[in-house]
C-alpha positions as CSV (number, residue, x, y, z in Angstrom):
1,X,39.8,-19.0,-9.6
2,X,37.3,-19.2,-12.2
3,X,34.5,-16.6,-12.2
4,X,30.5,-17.3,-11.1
5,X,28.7,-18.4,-14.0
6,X,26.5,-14.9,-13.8
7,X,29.3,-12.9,-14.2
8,X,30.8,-14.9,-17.4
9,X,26.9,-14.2,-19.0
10,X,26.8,-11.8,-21.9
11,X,23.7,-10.1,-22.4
12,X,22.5,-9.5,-25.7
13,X,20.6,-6.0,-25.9
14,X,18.9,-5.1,-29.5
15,X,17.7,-1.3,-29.8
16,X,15.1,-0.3,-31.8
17,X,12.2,2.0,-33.2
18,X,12.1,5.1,-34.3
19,X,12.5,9.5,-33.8
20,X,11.1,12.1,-35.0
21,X,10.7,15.8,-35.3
22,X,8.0,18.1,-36.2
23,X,8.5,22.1,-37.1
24,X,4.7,23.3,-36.3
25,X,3.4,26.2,-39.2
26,X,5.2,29.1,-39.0
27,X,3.6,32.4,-38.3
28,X,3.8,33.3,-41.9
29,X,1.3,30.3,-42.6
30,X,3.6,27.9,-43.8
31,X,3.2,24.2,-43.3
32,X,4.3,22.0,-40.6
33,X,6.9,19.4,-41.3
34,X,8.1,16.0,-40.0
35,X,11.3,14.4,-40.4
36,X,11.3,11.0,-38.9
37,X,14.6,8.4,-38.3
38,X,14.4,4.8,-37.2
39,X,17.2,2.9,-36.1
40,X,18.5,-0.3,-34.9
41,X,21.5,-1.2,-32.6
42,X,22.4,-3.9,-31.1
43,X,25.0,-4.6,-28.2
44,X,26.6,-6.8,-25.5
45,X,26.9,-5.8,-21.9
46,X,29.0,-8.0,-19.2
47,X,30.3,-7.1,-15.6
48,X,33.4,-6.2,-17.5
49,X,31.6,-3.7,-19.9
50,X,28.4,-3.0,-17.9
51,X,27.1,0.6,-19.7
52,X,26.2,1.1,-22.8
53,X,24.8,5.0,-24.5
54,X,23.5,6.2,-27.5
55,X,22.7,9.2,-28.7
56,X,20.3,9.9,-32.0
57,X,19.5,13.2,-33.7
58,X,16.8,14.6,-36.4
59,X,16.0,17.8,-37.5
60,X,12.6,18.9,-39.2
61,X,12.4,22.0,-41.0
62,X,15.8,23.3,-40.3
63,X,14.1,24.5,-37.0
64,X,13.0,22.0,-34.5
65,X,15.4,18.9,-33.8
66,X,14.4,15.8,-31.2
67,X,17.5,14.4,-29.2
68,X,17.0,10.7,-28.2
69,X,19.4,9.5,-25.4
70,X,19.2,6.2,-23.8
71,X,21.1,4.1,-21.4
72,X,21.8,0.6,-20.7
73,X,23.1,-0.7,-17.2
74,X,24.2,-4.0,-16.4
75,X,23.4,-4.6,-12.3
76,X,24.8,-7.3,-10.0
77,X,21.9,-9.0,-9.9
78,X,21.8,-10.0,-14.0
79,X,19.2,-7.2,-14.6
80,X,19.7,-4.6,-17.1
81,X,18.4,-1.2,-16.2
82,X,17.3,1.3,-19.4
83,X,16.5,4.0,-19.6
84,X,15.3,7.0,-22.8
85,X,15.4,10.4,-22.6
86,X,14.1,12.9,-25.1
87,X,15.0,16.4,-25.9
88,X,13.2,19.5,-28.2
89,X,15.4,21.9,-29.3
90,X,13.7,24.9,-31.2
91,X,15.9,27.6,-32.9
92,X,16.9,29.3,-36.4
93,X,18.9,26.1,-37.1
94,X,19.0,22.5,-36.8
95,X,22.5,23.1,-34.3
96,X,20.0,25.6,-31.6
97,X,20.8,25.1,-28.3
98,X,17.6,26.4,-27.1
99,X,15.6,24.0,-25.0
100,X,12.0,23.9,-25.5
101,X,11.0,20.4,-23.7
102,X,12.1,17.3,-22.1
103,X,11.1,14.3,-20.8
104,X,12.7,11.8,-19.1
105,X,10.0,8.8,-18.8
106,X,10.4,6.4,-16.2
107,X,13.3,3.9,-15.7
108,X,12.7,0.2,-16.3
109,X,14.6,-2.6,-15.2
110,X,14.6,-5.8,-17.8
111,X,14.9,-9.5,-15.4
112,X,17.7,-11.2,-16.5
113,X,17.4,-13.7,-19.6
114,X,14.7,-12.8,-21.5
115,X,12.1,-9.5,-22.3
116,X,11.4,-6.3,-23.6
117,X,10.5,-3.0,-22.5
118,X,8.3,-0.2,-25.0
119,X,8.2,3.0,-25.4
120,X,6.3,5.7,-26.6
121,X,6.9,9.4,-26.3
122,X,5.3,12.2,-27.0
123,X,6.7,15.6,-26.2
124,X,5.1,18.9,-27.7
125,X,6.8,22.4,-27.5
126,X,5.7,24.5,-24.7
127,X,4.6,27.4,-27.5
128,X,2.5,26.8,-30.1
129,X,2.3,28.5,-33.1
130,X,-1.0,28.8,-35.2
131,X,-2.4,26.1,-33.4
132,X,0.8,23.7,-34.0
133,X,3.2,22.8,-31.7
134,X,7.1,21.6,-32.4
135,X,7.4,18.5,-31.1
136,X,10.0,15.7,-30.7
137,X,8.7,11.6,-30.2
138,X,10.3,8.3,-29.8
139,X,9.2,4.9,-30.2
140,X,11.5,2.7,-28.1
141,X,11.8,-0.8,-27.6
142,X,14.7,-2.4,-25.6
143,X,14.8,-6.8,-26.2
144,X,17.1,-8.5,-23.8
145,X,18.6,-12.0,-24.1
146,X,21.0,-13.3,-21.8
147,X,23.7,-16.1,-23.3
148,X,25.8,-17.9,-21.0
């Protein structure tokens, strides 16, 4: 028995854009910094292999560090479901566990074949320190092509 021609599709996914970090001025009137990484990945989901994850990391200042996860989901019905989230950690180190913010924007779902979905976040600390917030922010864009 051969398999419906929907479930023998791959569909091509390309990641990309960019995260960043900013460590506001510290009480001692230094400056703020920013630490920025873009990246690009791209990857293959089937209804043998429907999920796909990634995780990206940067730290600014050796203080605040922005956690970008997102998702990829494959449904029944060809579309692909996607998803960021992003994470502020503020501490004495880039490893802190301490959770300022997060933000977990809305879900999209991509039709099958072809389009995109964008991105872009935003997420100051919930202190702010002479007048600067820590902050984490994404740019995200998801493309989706489907290849029978």
């Amino acid at each position: 028995m051969t398999e419906p021609a929907s479930a023998a599709a791959q569909h091509i996914i390309v990641l990309q854009g960019k995260i960043g970090a900013r460590d506001g001025a510290d009480v001692w009137g230094g400056h703020s910094v920013t630490k920025e990484s873009p990246f690009r990945e791209t990857f293959v989901l089937t209804h043998n292999d429907r999920q796909w994850k990634k995780t990206f990391k940067v730290c600014a200042g050796n203080e605040a560090r922005a956690v970008l996860y997102v998702r990829a989901y494959l449904r029944d019905d060809e579309q692909v479901y996607v998803r960021p989230n992003v994470w502020l950690y503020e501490g004495h180190d880039c490893d802190s566990s301490d959770l300022d913010a997060n933000v977990w924007p809305a879900s999209q779902v991509m039709p099958g074949g072809r389009g995109s979905r964008s991105w872009q976040i935003w997420l100051p600390s919930e202190e702010e320190n002479l007048g600067v917030r820590d902050a984490a922010y994404a740019d995200v864009t998801f493309t989706h092509a489907l290849f029978p």
